[in-house]
C-alpha positions as CSV (number, residue, x, y, z in Angstrom):
1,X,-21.1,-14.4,11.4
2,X,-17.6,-15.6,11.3
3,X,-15.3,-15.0,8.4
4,X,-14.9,-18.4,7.0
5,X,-19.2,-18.3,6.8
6,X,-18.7,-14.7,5.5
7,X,-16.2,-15.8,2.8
8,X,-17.9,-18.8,1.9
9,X,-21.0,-16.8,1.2
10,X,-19.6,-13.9,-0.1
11,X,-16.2,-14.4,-1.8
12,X,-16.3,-17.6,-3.1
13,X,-14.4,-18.3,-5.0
14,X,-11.4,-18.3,-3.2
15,X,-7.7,-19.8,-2.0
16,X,-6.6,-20.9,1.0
17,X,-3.1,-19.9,1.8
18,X,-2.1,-20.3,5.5
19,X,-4.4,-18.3,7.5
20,X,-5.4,-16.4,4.4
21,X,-8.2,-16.2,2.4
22,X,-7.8,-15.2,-0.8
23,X,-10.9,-14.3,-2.9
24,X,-10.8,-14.5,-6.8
25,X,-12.1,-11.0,-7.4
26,X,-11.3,-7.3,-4.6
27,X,-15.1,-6.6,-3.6
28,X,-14.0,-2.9,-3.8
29,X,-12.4,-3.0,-7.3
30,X,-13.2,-6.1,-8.7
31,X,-9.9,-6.6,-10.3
32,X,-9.7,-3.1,-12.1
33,X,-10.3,-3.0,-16.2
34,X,-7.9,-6.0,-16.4
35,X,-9.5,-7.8,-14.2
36,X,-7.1,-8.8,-11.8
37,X,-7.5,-12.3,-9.7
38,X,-6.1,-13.1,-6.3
39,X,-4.9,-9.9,-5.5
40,X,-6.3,-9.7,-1.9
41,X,-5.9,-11.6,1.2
42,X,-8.3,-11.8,4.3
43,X,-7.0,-12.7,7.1
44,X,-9.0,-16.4,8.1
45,X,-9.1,-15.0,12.1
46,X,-9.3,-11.3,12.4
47,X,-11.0,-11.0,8.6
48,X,-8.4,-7.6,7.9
49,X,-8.5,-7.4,4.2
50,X,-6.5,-5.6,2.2
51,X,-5.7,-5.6,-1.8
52,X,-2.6,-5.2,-3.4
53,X,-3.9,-3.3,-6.7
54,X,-1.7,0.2,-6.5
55,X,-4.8,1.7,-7.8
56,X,-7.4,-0.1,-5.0
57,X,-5.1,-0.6,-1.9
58,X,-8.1,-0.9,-0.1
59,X,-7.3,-1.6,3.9
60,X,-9.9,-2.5,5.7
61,X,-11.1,-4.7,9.4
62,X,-14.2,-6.9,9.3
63,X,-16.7,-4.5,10.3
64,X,-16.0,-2.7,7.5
65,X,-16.2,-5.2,5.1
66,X,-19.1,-6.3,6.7
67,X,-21.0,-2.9,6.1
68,X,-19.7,-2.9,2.3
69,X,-22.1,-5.9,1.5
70,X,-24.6,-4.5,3.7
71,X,-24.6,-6.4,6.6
72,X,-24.8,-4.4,9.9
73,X,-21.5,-5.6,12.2
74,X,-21.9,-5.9,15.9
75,X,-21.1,-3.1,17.6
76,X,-17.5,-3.7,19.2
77,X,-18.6,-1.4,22.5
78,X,-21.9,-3.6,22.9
79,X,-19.8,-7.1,22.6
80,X,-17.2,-5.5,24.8
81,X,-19.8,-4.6,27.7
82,X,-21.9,-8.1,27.3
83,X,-19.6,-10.9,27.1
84,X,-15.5,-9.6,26.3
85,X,-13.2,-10.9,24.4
86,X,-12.6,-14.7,25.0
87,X,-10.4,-15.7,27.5
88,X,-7.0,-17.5,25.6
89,X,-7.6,-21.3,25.8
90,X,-4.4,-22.7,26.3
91,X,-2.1,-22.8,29.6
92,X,1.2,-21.7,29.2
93,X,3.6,-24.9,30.3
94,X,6.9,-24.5,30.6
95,X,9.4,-23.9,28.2
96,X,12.0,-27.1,27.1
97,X,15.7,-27.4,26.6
98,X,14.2,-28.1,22.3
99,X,12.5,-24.5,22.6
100,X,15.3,-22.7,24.8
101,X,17.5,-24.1,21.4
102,X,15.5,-23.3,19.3
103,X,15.2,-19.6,20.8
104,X,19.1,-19.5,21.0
105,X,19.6,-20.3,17.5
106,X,17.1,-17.2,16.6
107,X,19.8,-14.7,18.8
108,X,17.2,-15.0,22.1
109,X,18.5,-15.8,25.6
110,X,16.8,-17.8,28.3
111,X,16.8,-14.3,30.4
112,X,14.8,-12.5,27.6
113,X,12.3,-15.8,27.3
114,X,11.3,-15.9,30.6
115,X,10.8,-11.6,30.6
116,X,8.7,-12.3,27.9
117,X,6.8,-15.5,29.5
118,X,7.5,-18.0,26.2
119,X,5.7,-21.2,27.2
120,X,5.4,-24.6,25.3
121,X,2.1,-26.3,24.5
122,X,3.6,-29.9,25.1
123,X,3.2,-29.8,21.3
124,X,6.7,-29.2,20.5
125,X,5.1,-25.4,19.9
126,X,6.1,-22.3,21.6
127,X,3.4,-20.4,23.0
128,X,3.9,-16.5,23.1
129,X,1.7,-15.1,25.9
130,X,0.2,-11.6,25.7
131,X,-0.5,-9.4,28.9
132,X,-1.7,-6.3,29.5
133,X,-0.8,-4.0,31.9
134,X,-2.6,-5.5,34.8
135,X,-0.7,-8.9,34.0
136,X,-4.2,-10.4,32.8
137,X,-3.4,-12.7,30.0
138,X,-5.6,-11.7,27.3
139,X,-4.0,-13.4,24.4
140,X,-2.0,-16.1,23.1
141,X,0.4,-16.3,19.7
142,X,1.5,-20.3,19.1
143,X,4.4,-21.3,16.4
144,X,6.4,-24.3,15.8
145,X,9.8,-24.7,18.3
146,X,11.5,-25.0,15.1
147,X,12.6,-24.1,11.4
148,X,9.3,-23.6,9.7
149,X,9.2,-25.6,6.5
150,X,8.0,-23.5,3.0
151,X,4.2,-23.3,3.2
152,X,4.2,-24.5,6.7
153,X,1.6,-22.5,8.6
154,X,4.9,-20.5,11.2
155,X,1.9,-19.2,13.6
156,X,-1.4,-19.0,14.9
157,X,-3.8,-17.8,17.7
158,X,-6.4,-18.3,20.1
159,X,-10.1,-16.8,18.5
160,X,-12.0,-14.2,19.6
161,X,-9.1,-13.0,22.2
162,X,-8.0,-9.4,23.0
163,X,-5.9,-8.3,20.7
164,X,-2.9,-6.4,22.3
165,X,0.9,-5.4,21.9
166,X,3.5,-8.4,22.8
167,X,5.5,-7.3,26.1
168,X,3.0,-4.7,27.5
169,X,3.9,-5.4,30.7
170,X,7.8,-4.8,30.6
171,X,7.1,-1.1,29.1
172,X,8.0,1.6,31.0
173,X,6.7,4.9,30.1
174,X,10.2,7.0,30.7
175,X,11.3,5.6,27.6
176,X,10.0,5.7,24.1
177,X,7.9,2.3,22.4
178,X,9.4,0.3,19.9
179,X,7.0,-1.2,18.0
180,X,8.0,-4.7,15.9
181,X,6.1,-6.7,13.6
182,X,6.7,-10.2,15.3
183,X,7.1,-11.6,18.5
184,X,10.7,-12.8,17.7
185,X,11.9,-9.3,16.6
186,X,10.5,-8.0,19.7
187,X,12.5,-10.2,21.6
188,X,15.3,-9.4,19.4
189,X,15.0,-5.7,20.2
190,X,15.0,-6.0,24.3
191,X,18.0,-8.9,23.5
192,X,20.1,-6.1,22.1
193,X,19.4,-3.5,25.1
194,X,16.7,-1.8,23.9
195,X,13.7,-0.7,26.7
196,X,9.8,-1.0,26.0
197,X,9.9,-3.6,23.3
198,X,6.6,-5.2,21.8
199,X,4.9,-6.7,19.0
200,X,1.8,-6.0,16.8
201,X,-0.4,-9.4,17.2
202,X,-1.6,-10.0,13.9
203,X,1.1,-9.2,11.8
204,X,0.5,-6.3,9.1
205,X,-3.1,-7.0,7.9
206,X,-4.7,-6.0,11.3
207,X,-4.8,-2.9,13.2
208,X,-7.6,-3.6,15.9
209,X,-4.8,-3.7,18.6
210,X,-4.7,0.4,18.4
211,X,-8.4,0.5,20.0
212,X,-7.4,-1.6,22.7
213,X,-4.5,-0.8,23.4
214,X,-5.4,3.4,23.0
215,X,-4.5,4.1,27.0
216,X,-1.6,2.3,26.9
217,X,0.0,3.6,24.1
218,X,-1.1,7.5,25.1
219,X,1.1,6.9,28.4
220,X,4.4,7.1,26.0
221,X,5.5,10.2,23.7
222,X,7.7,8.8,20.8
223,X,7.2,5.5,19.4
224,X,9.7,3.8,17.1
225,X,8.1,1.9,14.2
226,X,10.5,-1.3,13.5
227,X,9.2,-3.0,10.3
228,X,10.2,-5.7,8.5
229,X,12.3,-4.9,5.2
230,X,9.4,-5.8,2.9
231,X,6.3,-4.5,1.5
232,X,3.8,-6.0,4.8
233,X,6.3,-4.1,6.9
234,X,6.3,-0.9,5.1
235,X,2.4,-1.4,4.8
236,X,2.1,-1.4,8.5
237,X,4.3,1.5,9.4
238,X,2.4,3.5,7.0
239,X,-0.8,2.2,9.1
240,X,0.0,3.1,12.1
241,X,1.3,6.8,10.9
242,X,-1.5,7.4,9.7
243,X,-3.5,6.9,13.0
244,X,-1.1,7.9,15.2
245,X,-0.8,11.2,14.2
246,X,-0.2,12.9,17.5
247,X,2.6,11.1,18.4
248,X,6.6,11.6,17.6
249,X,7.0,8.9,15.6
250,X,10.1,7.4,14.1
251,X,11.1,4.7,11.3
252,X,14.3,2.2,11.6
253,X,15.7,1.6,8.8
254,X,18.2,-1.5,8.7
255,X,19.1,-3.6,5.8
256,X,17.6,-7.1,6.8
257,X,14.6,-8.9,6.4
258,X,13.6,-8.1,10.1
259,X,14.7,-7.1,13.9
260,X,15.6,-11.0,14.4
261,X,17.8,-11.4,11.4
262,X,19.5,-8.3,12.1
263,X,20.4,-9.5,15.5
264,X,21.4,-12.8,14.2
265,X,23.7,-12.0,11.5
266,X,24.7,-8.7,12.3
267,X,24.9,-8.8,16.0
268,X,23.4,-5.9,19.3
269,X,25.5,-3.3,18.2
270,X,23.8,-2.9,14.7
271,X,20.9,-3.2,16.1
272,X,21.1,-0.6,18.5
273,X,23.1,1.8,15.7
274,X,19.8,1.3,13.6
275,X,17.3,2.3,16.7
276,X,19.8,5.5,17.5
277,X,19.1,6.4,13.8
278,X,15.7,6.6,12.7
279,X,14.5,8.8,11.1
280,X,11.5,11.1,12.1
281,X,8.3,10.8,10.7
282,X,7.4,14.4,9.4
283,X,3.4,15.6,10.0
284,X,1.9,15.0,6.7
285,X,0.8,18.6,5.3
286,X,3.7,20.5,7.4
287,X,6.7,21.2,6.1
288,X,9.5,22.7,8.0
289,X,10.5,26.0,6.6
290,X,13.8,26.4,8.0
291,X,15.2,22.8,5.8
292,X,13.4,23.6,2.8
293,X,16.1,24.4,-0.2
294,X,15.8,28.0,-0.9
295,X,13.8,29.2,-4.2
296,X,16.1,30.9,-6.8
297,X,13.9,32.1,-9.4
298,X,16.9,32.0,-11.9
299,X,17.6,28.9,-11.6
300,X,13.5,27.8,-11.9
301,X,12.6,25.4,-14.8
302,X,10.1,27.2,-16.9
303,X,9.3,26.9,-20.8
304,X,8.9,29.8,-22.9
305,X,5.5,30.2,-25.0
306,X,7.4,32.2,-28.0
307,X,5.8,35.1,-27.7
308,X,7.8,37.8,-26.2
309,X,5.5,39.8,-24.2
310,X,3.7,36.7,-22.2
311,X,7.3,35.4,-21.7
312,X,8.3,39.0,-20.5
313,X,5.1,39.0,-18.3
314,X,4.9,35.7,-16.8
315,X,8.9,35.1,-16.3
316,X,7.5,31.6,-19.1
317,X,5.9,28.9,-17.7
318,X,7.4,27.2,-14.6
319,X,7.2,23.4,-13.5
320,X,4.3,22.6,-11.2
321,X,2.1,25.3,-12.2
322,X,-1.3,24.9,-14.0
323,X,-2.3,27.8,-16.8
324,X,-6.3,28.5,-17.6
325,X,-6.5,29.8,-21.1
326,X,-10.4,31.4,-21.1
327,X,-12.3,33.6,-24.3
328,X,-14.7,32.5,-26.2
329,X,-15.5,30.0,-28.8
330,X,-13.3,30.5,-31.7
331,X,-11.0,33.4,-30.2
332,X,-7.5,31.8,-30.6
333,X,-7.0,29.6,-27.7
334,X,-6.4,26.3,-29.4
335,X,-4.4,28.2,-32.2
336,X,-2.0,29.8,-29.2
337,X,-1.9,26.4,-27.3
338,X,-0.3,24.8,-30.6
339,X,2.2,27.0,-31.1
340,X,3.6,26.5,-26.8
341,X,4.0,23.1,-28.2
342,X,5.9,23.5,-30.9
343,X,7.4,26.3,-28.9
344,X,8.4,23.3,-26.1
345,X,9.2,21.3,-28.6
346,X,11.9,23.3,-30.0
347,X,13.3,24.1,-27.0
348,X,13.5,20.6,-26.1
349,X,10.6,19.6,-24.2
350,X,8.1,16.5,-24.8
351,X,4.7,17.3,-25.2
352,X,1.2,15.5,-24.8
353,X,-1.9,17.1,-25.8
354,X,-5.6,16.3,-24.9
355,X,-8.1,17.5,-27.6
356,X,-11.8,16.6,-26.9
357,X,-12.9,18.3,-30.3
358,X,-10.4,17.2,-32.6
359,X,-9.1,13.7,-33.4
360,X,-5.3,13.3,-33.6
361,X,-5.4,13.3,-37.8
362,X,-6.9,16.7,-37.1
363,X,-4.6,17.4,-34.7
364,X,-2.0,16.8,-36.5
365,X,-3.0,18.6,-39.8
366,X,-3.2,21.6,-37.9
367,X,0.3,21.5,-36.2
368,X,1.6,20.9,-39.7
369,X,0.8,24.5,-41.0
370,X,2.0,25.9,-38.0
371,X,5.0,23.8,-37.7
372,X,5.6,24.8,-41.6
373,X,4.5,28.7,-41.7
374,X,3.4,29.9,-45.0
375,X,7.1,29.5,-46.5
376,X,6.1,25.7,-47.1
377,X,1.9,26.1,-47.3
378,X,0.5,25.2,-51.1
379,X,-3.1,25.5,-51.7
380,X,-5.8,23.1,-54.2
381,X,-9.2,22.8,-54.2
382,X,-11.3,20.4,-53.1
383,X,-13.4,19.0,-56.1
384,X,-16.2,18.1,-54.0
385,X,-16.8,21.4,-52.2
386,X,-15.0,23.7,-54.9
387,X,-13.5,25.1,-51.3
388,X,-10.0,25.8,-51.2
389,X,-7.5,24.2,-49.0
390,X,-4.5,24.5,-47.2
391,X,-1.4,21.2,-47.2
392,X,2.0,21.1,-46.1
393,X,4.5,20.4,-49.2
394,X,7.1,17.2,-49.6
395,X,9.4,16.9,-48.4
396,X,9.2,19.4,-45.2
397,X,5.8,17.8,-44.0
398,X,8.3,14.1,-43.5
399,X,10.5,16.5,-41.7
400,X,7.6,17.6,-39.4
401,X,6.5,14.0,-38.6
402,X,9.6,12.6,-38.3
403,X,10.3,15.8,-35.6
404,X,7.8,14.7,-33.8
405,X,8.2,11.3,-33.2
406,X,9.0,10.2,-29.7
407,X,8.4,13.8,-28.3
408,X,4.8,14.9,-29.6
409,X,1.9,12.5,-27.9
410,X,-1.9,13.2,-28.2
411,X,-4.8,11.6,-26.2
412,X,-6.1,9.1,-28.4
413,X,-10.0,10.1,-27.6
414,X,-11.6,7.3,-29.8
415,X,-10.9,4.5,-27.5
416,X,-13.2,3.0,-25.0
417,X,-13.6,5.4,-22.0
418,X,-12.0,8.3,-24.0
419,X,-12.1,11.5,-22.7
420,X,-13.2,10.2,-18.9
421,X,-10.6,11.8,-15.9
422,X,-9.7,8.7,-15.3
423,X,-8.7,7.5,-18.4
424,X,-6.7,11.3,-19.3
425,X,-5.1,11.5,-16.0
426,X,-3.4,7.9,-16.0
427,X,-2.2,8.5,-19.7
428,X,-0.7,11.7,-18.9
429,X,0.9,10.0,-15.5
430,X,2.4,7.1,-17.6
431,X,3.0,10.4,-20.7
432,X,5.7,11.4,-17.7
433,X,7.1,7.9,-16.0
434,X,7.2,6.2,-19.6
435,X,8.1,9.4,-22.3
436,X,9.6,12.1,-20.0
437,X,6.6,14.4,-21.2
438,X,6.7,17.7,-19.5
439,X,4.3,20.4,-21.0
440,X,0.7,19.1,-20.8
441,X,-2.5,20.6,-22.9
442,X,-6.3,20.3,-22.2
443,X,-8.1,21.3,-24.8
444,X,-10.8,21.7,-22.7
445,X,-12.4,21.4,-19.8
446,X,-15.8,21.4,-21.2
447,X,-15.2,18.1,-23.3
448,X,-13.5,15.9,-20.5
449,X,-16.2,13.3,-19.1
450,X,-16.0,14.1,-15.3
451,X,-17.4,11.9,-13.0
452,X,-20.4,13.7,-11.0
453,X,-21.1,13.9,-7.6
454,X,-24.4,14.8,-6.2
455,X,-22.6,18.4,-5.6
456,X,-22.9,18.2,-9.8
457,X,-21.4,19.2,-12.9
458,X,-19.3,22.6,-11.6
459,X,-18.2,20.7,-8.7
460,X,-17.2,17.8,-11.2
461,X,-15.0,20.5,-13.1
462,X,-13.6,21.9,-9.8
463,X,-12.5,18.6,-8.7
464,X,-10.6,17.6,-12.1
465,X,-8.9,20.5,-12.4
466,X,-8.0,20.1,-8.7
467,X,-6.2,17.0,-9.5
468,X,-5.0,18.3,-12.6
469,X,-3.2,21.0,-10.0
470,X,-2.4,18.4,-7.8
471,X,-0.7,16.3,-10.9
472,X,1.3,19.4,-12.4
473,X,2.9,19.9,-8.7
474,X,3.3,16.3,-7.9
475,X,4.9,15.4,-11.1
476,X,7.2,18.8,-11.6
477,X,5.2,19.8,-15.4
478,X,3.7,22.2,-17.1
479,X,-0.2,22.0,-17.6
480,X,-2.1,24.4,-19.4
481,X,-5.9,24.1,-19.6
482,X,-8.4,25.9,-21.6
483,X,-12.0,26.8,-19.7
484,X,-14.2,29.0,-21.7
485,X,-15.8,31.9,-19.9
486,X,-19.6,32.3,-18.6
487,X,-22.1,33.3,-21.4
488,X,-22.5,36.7,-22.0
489,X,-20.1,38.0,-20.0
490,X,-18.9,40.9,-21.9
491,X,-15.1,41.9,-20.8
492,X,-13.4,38.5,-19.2
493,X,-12.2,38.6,-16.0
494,X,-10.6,35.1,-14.1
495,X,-14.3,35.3,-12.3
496,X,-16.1,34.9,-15.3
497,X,-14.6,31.1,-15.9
498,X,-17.3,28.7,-16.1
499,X,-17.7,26.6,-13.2
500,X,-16.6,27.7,-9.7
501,X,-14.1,30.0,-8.3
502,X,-11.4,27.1,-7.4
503,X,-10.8,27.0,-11.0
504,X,-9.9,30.4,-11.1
505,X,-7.9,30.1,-7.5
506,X,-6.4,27.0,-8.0
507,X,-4.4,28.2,-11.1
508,X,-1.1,30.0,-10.9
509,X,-1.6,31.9,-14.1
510,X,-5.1,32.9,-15.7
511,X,-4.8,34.4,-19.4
512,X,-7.5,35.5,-22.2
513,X,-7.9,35.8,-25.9
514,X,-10.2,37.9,-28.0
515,X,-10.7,38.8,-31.1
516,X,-10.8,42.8,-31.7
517,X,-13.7,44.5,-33.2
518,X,-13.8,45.6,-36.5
519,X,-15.8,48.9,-35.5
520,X,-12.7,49.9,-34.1
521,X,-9.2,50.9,-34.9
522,X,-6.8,48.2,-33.7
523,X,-3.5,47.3,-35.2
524,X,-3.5,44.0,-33.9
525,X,-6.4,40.9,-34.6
526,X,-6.4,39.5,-31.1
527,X,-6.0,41.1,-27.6
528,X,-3.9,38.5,-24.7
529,X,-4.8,39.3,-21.6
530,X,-2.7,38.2,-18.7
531,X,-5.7,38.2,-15.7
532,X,-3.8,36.5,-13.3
533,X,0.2,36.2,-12.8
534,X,1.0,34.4,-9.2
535,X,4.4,34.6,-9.2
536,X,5.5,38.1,-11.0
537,X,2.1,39.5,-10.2
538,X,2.4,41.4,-13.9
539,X,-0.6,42.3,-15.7
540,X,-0.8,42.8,-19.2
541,X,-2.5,42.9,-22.7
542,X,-0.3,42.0,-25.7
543,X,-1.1,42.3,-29.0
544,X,-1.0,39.3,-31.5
545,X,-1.8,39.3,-35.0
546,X,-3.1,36.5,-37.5
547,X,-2.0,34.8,-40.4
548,X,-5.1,32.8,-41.7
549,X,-2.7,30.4,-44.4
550,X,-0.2,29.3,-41.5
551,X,-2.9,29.3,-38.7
552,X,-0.1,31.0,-36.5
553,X,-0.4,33.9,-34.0
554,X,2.3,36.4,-33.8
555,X,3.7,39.9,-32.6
556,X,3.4,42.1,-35.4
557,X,6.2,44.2,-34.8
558,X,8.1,40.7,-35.4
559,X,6.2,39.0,-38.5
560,X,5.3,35.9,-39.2
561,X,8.7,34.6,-39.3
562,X,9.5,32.0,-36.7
563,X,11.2,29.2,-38.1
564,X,11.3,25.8,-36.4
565,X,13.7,23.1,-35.7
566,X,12.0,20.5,-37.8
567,X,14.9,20.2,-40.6
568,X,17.0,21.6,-43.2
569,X,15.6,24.4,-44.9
570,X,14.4,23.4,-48.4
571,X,13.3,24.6,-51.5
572,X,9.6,23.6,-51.8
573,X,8.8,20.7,-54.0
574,X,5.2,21.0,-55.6
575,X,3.4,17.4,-55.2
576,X,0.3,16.3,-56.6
577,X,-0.8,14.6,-53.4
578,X,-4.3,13.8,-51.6
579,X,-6.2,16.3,-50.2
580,X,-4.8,16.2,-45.7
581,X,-8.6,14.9,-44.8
């Protein structure tokens, strides 16, 4: 099947742009929830595919695409050993005095056209022929001997030939590879005195050329990656990074569109002061420990929780670093988790909150009291119930609200998708590029929809809270995430959260809450425990009683007393208003 009778049966509709075929709808991602059109291009030869959605980005060659609609490719060793690759069709006629002028007005001599072969078609179109080590001549690149008009197809090439690196045969193994996007830059590169210069045959969209050429390229140590300035280019450095990985590899970075315009406008010198300073590609995953800036725990950004003997403990809460809160149902977590972020609040910070239990009115009602402390709490009964209840007077609750604005965000969880990874981790991700948020709350793991594997449900938690790791460090925040604890597990330890032990090991800090009995003699309502403490490796229980009006924890030697930065202090002003729900 070729990929014009693949497209036609497959991704209709679509464009024609050039050699590209551009399919209304990704067949990975279909466009996304917005449904996105045209955001993908095929390549009309090779059929590399690749979309452009940041959230898809799906890069892909034929056989691949192939096996996504279910249709079993033919096997690239099998075609290999029956028939080959096609030999080019073409001959390679000599080049004219219109293409030497054209050449010379791109920066490229006669002496570095005929190293390189360049050939005419009797066309009036340059023919650029590919050879391999052996000096068979595998493959053919054609373009016009002259400026390309806008929307003018600028090249093409013979079908079903080899594909292989431009300028094989002038590479000499002493020296490192440079690798260029186009046959011109190439050029440019070996016009400017550089040594083992060659091009990628199919542009950025098709990487079939490492396969085939694997031998020759293992016979070199470094290889310099020379891009064109734009996304294609950056696309296909990042390509062949990936698969290259056991090479010394190095990017040039220059400030033109590519190799060939560099040459042209900025002359050999520049382009030889860009090659002598690339910059090495680093081993994903390895980080060398020698340039790494050294860790001063003073100077750490961390946000304080308010309460003196956690903050003590724990050194507060640094950037980067995910927090379990575990106990069971009803033992203060959600209480404590309000009050760090009020606590961030009034130190600065911007919040955002995840609630899978409450809605943000809720929310909301309960901040208010502990926002206000009793100071400012009135009480009324309900006529319905007869059951009394608890409101934040005029005119401090405005002052609340209007503290909040622009710095307190909650998940809204009653739109479509609510509550779904997916959905939470993109509105905390925007929470941080859009609203500076930095101090992040789950509120809990048991409520988020995860998206199961066959490995099920724990592994579903594992893996979110992975990412919710993997989030915390990428974007430099706080998260803190409540997980209750196993059933019946009688004292809590960091082993007895529900799911598997990566939650537990993937955390930096693990903490507790319980209520204390009434059978015995405690002088405090609920027990902290500190179970886990990465950094300061302090252990702890602190103490923390409750006031039921204000809905706040505290340290009794302290009191209820905290006062936040939500406005002027006021005398309160009673209000006859409507019941907060």
């Amino acid at each position: 099947m070729t990929v014009r009778e693949f497209a036609d049966k497959y991704l209709a509709p679509y464009k024609l742009k050039g050699n590209e075929v551009i399919p209304e709808r990704c067949p990975f991602c279909h466009g996304g929830e917005h449904g996105d059109k045209y955001t993908f291009a095929m390549n009309a030869e090779t059929g590399a595919y690749n979309c452009k959605r940041g959230t898809c980005g799906v890069q892909v060659a034929f056989p691949d695409l192939l096996k996504h609609f279910g249709i079993e490719p033919p096997s690239r060793q099998g075609k290999t050993a029956a028939a080959g690759y096609k030999r080019p069709l073409g001959k390679v006629g000599a080049i004219t005095i219109q293409g030497l002028n054209y050449l010379k007005r791109r920066g490229i001599s006669q002496e570095t056209a005929k190293a390189y072969r360049v050939g005419e078609d009797g066309k009036g179109n340059l023919i650029f022929p590919f050879y391999d080590e052996t000096m068979r001549h595998v493959f053919t690149k054609y373009r016009p001997a002259r400026d390309v008009k806008p929307g003018e197809r600028k090249s093409w090439r013979d079908k079903d030939t080899k594909p292989i690196l431009y300028g094989m045969q002038l590479c000499d193994p002493a020296y490192p590879l440079c690798i260029f996007e186009g046959e011109l830059d190439a050029m440019s590169g070996y016009e400017a005195g550089l040594s083992n210069c060659v091009s990628v045959p199919s542009g950025a969209q098709d990487f079939t050329w490492i396969d085939t050429c694997w031998d020759f390229l293992e016979r070199f140590k470094s290889i310099y990656l020379f891009g064109d300035n734009d996304e294609p280019g950056q696309q296909m450095q990042r390509a062949i990074i990936e698969k290259l990985v056991d090479w010394d590899l190095f990017t040039v970075i220059h400030e033109c569109k590519d190799a060939n315009e560099l040459l042209v406008t900025k002359g050999a010198n520049t382009v030889l002061t860009s090659y002598a300073s690339a910059k090495e590609v680093p081993i994903y995953g390895l980080l060398d420990l020698g340039e790494i800036e050294p860790y001063d725990p003073a100077k750490a950004k961390r946000v304080l929780s308010g309460i003196s003997g956690i903050d003590h403990a724990l050194g507060g809460f640094q950037y980067g670093d995910l927090t379990v809160w575990t106990g069971r149902r009803g033992e203060g977590k959600s209480t404590m988790l309000n009050q760090i972020a009020l606590e961030a609040l009034d130190r600065g910070e911007k919040v955002c909150m995840y609630s899978g239990e409450l809605n943000a009115q809720r929310v909301q009602y309960w901040l208010d009291l502990q926002a206000a402390g009793p100071e400012y709490i009135k009480t009324k009964v309900d006529k319905s119930t007869g059951k009394e209840v608890s409101y934040v007077v005029q005119p401090q609750k405005s002052y609340i609200h209007d503290w909040y604005k622009g710095r307190l965000f909650v998940y809204d969880n009653t739109i479509s998708g609510a509550g779904e990874e997916k959905s939470i981790l993109k509105a905390f991700n925007a929470a941080v590029s859009r609203k500076n948020c930095s101090v992040f709350i789950v509120d809990n793991l048991m409520t988020a929809r995860l998206s199961q594997s066959r490995d099920g449900f724990f592994q579903a938690q594992s893996s979110f809270v992975g990412k919710l790791v993997e989030f915390a460090a990428k974007r430099n925040v706080v998260v803190h995430l409540v997980a209750h604890p196993r059933k019946g597990s009688d004292e809590i330890t960091g082993d007895d959260i529900a799911g598997t032990g990566d939650i537990a090991n993937r955390a930096a800090n693990i903490i507790s809450m319980g209520k204390t009995s009434e059978d015995e003699d405690y002088s405090f309502d609920v027990g902290l425990r500190i179970l886990k403490n990465r950094w300061e490796g302090v252990t702890c229980t602190v103490g923390l009683n409750y006031d039921g009006v204000s809905r706040r924890l505290f340290v009794p030697s302290q009191g209820n007393t905290r006062k936040y930065g939500w406005g002027p202090s006021q005398i309160p002003i009673e209000i006859d208003e409507e019941l907060p729900f």
